[in-house]
C-alpha positions, -999 to +999 in steps of 0.1 A: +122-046+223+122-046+188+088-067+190+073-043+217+074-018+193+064-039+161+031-045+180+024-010+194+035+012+169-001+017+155-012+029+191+018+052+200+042+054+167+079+041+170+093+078+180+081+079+214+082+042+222+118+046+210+124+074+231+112+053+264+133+022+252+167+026+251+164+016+215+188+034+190+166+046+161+192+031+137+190-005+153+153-005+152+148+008+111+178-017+102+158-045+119+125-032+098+149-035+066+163-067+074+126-081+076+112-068+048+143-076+028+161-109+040+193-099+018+204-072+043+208-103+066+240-107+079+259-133+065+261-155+100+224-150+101+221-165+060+245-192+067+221-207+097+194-201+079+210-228+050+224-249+077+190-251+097+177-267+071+201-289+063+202-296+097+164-308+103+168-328+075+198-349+086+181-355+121+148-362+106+165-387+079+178-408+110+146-414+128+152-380+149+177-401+172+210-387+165+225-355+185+250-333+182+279-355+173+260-374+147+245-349+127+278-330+131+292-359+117+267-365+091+269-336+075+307-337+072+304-371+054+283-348+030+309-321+020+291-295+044+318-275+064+305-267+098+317-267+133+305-289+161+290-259+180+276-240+151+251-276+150+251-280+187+235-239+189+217-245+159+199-277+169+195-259+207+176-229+189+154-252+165+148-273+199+162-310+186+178-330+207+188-371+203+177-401+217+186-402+252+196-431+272+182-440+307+208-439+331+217-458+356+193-441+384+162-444+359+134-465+363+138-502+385+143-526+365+109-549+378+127-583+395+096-607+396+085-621+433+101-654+437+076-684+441+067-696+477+076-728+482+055-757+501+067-767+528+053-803+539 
């Protein structure tokens, strides 16, 4: 919502979009803050921002192959205190995932003809 009315505020002004939306005025001039001054951030939405970074940096170190676990794991072995699910929502968002096995219903493995034999 908050977009909607970013893009058509020039056309119609934020008061009577606002007054369509069920948008609380307050929510929508804390959100035009928050942009213009990333401090106001809360301090979940700070902390992510570090992590994200740190984050992309493990996975892209390792060849973009580990998942979750590893760059959970990773960054432990570094000193960074973070929970599993914090990376697992984190790495969801930024859209990394691991390297993924095939399993056992993937692709045939391709068994070559056997050889005819002469008969004679």
């Amino acid at each position: 919502m908050k977009a909607f009315i970013d893009a058509h505020r020039e056309v119609h002004g934020v008061e009577p979009i606002r007054r369509v939306l069920p948008i609380a005025p307050s929510t929508y001039h804390e959100h035009a803050a928050r942009r213009l001054d990333p401090g106001r951030l809360p301090p979940r939405a700070r902390r992510d921002a570090r992590l994200s970074v740190e984050i992309r940096r493990v996975f892209n170190e390792n060849f973009g192959v580990y998942g979750v676990r590893e760059v959970w794991r990773q960054m432990l072995r570094e000193g960074f205190d973070v929970a599993r699910c914090t990376v697992s929502r984190l790495m969801r968002s930024m859209g990394l995932s691991g390297a993924v096995r095939e399993s056992a219903s993937g692709p045939p493995c391709r068994i070559p003809p056997r050889p005819v034999r002469a008969t004679g």
